[in-house]
C-alpha positions in Angstrom: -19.3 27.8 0.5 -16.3 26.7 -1.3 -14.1 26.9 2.1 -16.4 24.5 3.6 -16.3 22.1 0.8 -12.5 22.6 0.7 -12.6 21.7 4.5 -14.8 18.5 3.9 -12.5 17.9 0.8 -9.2 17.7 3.2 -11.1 15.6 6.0 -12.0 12.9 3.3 -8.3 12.5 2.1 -6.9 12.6 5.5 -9.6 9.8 6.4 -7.8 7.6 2.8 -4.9 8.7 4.3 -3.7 11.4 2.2 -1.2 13.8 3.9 -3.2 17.6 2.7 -0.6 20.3 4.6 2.9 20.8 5.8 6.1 19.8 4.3 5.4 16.1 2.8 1.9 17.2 1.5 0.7 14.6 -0.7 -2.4 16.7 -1.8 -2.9 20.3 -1.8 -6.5 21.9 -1.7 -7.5 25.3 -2.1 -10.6 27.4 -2.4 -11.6 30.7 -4.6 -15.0 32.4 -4.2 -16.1 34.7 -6.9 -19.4 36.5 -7.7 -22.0 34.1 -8.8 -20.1 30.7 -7.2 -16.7 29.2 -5.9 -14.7 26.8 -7.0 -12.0 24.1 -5.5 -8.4 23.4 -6.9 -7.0 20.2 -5.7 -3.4 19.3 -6.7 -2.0 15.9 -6.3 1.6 16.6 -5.3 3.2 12.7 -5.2 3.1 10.9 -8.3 2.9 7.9 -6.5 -0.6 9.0 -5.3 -4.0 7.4 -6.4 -5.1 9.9 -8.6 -8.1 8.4 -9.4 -8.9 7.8 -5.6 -8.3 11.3 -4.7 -9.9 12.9 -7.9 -13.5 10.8 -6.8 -13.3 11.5 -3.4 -13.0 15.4 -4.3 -15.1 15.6 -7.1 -17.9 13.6 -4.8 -18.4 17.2 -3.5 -19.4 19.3 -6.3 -22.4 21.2 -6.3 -23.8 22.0 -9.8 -27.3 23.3 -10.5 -28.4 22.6 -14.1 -31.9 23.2 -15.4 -34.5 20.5 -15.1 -35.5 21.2 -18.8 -32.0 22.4 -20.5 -29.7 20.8 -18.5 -27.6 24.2 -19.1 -25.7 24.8 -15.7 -28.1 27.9 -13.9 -25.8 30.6 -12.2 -24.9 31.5 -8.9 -24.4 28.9 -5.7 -22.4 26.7 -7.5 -19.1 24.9 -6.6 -16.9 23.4 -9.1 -14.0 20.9 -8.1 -11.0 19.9 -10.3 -8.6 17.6 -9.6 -4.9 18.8 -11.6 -1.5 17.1 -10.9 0.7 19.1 -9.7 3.9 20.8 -11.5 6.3 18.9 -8.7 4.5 15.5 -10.0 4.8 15.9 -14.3 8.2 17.3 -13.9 9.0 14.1 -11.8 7.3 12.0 -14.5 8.9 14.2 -17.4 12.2 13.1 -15.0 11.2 9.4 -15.2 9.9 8.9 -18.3 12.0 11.3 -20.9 14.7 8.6 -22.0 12.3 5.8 -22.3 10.5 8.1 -24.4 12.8 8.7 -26.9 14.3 5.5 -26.8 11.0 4.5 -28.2 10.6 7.7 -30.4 13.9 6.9 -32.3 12.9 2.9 -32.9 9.9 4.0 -34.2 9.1 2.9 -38.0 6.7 3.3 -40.3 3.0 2.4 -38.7 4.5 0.5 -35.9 4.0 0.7 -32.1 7.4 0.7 -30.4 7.2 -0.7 -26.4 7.7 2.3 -24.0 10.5 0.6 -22.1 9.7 0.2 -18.1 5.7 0.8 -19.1 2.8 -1.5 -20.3 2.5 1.5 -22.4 3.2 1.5 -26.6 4.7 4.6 -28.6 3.8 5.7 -32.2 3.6 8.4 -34.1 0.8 9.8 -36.3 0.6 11.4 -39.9 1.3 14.6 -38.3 4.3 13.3 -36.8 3.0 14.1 -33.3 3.5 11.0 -30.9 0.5 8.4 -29.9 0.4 6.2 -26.6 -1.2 3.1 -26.6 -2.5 0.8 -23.6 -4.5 -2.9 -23.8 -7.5 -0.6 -23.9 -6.5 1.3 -27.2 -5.3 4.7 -27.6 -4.7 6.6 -24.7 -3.5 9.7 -25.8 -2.1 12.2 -28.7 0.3 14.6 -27.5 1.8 17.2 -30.0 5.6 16.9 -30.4 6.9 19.6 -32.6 7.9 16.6 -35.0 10.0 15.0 -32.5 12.0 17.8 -31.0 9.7 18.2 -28.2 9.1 14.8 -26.3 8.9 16.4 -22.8 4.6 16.3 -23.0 4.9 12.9 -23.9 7.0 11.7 -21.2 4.7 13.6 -18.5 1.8 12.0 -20.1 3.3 8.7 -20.1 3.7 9.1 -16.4 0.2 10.0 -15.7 -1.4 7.1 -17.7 1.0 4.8 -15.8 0.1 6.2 -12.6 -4.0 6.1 -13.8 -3.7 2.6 -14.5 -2.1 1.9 -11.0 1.5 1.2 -12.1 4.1 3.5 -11.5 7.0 0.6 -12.5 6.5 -2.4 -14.7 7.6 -5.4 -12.6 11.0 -6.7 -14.0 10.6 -10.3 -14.6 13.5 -12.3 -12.4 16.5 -14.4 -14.4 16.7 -17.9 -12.9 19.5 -18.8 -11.3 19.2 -22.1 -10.0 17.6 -25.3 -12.0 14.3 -25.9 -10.0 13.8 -21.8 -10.7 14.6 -22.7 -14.4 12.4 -25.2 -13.9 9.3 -23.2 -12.5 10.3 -20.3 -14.8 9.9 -22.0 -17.8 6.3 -23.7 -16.8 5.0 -20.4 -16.1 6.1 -18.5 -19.4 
């Protein structure tokens, strides 16, 4: 069962217009069968992907049975999907992220949220010393540091909350360099 919905899974991205084999894979999907059930893996290889796109158009074809009364999941038939990002996409946001990271990490303060340079994302750091990110919509994540000397995680997760929230760059604001752009510039900030 699972090859099939592996097969339907790759047919749906190639119809977003998701690359899913060969060289400049953007997705990769793969199936395991084991007693009782199957199960799909699909990795999101390009950071630049939509990994919210992909992640509903695979998980759109699970197949759980749970009890009518429980609602514990009954055994045997069932296919489980999961959508992961692939090692080739954190290390390239561990790549991307890492010095704005600890640019942040070392301007940190007290109880103060430090701008994650390049983001819309905010650093801080918790009791424990482990580091925080924050979006508009609160707190997006705790990620243990190892008291600072391990900001790797961070940067990664960084990179996959930008990527989540459709932004893989902050748009840098343009200088003026004429009056009439002076002009417009101001009246717009």
């Amino acid at each position: 069962m699972s090859s099939a919905t592996a097969k339907t899974i790759r047919t749906n991205l190639k119809a977003a217009g998701y690359k899913t084999g060969g060289k400049n894979a953007q997705v990769s999907v793969r199936s395991h069968s084991y007693s009782m059930g199957s199960s799909v893996t699909v990795r999101v290889i390009d950071p630049a992907a939509d990994f919210d796109q992909i992640e509903a158009i695979a998980e759109g074809q699970q197949s759980v049975r749970r009890c009518e009364m429980t609602g514990d999941i009954l055994s045997g038939g069932n296919t489980f999907v999961r959508v992961i990002w692939d090692q080739d996409a954190t290390d390239a946001f561990q790549a991307r992220w890492i010095d704005a990271v600890r640019d942040a990490w070392a301007r940190i303060e007290d109880n103060v949220l430090e701008p994650i340079a390049g983001s819309d994302l905010l650093l801080g750091r918790d009791s424990a010393g482990d580091a925080t990110i924050w979006s508009e919509g609160g707190n997006e994540a705790r990620v243990w540091t190892g008291g600072g000397e391990n900001l790797l995680p961070t940067a990664e997760r960084v990179g996959m909350i930008q990527a989540r929230l459709g932004r893989t760059e902050k748009p840098e604001q343009e200088e003026p360099n004429t009056q009439a752009q002076l002009v417009a510039w101001l009246e717009e900030n």
